[in-house]
C-alpha positions in Angstrom: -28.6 83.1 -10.7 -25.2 81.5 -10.8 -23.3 82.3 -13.8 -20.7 79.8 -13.7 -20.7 75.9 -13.1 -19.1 74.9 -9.8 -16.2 72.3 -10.8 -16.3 71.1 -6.6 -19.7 69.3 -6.3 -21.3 68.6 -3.0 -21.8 65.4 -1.7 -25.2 64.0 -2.8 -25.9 63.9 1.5 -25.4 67.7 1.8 -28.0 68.6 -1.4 -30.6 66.3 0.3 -30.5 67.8 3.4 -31.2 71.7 2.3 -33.8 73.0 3.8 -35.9 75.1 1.5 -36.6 75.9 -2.8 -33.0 74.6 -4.2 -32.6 74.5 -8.3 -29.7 72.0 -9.0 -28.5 73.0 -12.4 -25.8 70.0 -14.5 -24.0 70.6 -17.3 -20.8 72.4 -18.9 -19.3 75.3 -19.6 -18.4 74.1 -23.1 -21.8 72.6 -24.0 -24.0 74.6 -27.0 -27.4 73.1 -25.3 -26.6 74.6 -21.8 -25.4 78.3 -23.2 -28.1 78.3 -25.0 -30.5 77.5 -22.2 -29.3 80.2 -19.9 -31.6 82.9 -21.2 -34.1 81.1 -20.2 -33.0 79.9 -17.0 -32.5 83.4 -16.5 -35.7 84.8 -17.7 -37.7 82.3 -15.1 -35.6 83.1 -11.9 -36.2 86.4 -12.9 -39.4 86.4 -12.3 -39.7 84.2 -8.8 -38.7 84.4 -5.4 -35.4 84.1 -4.3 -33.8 80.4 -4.3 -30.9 78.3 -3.7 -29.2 77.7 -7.6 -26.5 74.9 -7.5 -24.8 74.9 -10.9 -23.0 71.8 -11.4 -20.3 70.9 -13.8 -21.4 67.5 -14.8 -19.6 64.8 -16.7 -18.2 61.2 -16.7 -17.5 59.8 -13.1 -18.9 62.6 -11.5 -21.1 61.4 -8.2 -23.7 63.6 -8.1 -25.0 63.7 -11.9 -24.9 60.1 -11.3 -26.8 59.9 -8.4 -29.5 62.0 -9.9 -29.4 59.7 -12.8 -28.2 62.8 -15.4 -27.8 61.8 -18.8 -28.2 64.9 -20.7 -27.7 68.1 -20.5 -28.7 71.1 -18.9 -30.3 69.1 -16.5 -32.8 70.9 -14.2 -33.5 69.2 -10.7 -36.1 71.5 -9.0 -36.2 70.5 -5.3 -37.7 71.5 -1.6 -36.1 70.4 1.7 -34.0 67.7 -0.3 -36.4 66.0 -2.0 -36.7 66.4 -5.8 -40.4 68.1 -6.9 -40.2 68.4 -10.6 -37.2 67.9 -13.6 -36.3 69.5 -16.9 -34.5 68.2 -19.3 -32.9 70.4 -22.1 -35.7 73.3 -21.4 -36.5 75.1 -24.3 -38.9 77.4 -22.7 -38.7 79.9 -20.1 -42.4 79.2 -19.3 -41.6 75.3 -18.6 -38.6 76.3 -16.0 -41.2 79.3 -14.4 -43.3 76.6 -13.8 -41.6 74.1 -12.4 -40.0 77.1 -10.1 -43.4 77.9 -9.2 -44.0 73.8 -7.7 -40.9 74.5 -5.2 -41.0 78.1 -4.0 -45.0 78.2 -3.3 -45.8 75.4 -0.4 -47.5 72.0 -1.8 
């Protein structure tokens, strides 16, 4: 698990074209809602395979929140070989983001 939110996103291009489980992670360092959803975050990659985590500092004019069509935040974007499998929005469980880990790491 990342610990800190990368303030250098990728271009929307490179996310789409990793190959494998990738959990694209937006929010802030500063934000109540995402500190307090790292336990949980935590918790569920805890228990599951090893995966790509992209933590993304989000905000106004930032490209890639944007492309994803973030509003809120954390924003969860669970994906496999670029293409986006499931989404969480403000998790409050540890059993939501297990499952959603579980649609990208296991084969469809």
């Amino acid at each position: 698990m990342n610990d800190s939110y990368a303030s250098q996103e990728p271009a929307r291009s490179e996310v789409d074209a990793l190959p494998g489980p990738t959990l694209v992670e937006f929010g802030a360092p500063w934000c109540g809602i995402c500190k307090a959803a790292q336990p949980l975050i935590a918790q569920a990659l805890a228990g599951t395979a090893p995966l790509r985590h992209l933590k993304i500092e989000d905000g106004s004019g930032r490209p890639l929140g944007r492309s994803f069509g973030v509003k809120l935040w954390p924003t969860l974007i669970f994906m496999r070989d670029g293409q986006e499998v499931g989404r969480l929005v403000r998790p409050t469980r540890s059993e939501d983001i297990a499952r959603e880990l579980s649609r990208i790491v296991q084969p469809a």
